[in-house]
C-alpha positions in Angstrom: 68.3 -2.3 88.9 66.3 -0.8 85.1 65.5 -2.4 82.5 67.2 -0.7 79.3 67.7 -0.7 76.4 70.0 1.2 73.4 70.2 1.0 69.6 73.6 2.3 67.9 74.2 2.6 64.5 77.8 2.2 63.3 79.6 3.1 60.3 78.7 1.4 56.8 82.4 1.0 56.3 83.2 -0.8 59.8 84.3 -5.0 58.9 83.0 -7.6 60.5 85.7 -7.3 63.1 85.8 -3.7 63.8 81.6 -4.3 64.4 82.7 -6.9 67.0 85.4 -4.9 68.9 82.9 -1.8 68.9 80.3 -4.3 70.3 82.0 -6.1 73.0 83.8 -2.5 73.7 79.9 -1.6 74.7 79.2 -4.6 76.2 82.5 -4.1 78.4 81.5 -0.6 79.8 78.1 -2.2 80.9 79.3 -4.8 82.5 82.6 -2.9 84.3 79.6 -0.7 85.6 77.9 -3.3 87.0 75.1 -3.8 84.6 73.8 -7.3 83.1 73.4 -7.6 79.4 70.3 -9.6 78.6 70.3 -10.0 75.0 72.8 -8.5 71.9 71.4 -8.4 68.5 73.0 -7.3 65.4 70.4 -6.6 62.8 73.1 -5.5 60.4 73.2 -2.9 57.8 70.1 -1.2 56.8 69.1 1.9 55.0 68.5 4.9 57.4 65.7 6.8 57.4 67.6 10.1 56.1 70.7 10.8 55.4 73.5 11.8 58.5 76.7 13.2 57.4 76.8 12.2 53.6 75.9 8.9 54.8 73.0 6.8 54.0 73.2 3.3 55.9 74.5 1.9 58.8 75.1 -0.9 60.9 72.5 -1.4 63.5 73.0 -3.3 67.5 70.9 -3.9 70.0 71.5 -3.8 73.5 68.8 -5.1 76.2 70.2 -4.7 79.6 69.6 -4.2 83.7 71.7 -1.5 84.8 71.1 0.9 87.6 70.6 4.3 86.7 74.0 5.9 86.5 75.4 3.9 84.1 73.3 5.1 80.9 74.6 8.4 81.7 78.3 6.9 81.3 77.5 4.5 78.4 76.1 8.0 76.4 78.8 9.9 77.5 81.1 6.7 75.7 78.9 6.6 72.5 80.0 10.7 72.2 83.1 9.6 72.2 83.7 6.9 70.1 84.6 7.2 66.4 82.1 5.4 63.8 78.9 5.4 66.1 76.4 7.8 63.7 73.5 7.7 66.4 71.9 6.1 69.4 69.2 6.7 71.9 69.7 4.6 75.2 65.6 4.1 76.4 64.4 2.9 80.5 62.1 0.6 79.4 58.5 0.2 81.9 58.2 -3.2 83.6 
């Protein structure tokens, strides 16, 4: 098993429970796919750096996880899909 880890920014306008179904949504594909989630870290809304879609903030996660190397393909493939996720970038981090 990697070592991951992904940052997704959400919609300004998602509550605090539409932030935790999207999260544990996330956390449910890595785990169905036989990952382990290490840590989960919400750092909130913050400014982004420019603006995406008429938009000019968003609501940041973080995911650390262990994962072997077909499920990041998957988990990308999910963030596509999903409504309300502006951006993320899923990084194999070095040991």
């Amino acid at each position: 098993m990697r070592n991951y880890e992904t940052i997704f920014i959400l919609h300004p306008s998602f509550d605090e429970e539409a932030v935790k179904t999207a999260v544990d949504k996330f956390k449910g594909v890595i785990e169905t796919e036989g990952g382990i989630i290490d840590n989960v870290d919400l750092w909130g809304k913050r400014r982004l750096a420019y603006e995406i879609d008429k938009v000019n903030e968003g609501i940041y996660v973080l995911f650390n996880f262990q994962a072997e190397p077909e499920l990041p393909k998957e988990l990308d493939r999910i963030f596509r899909i999903t409504d309300g996720i502006i951006r993320h970038i899923i990084v194999k981090l070095d040991k």
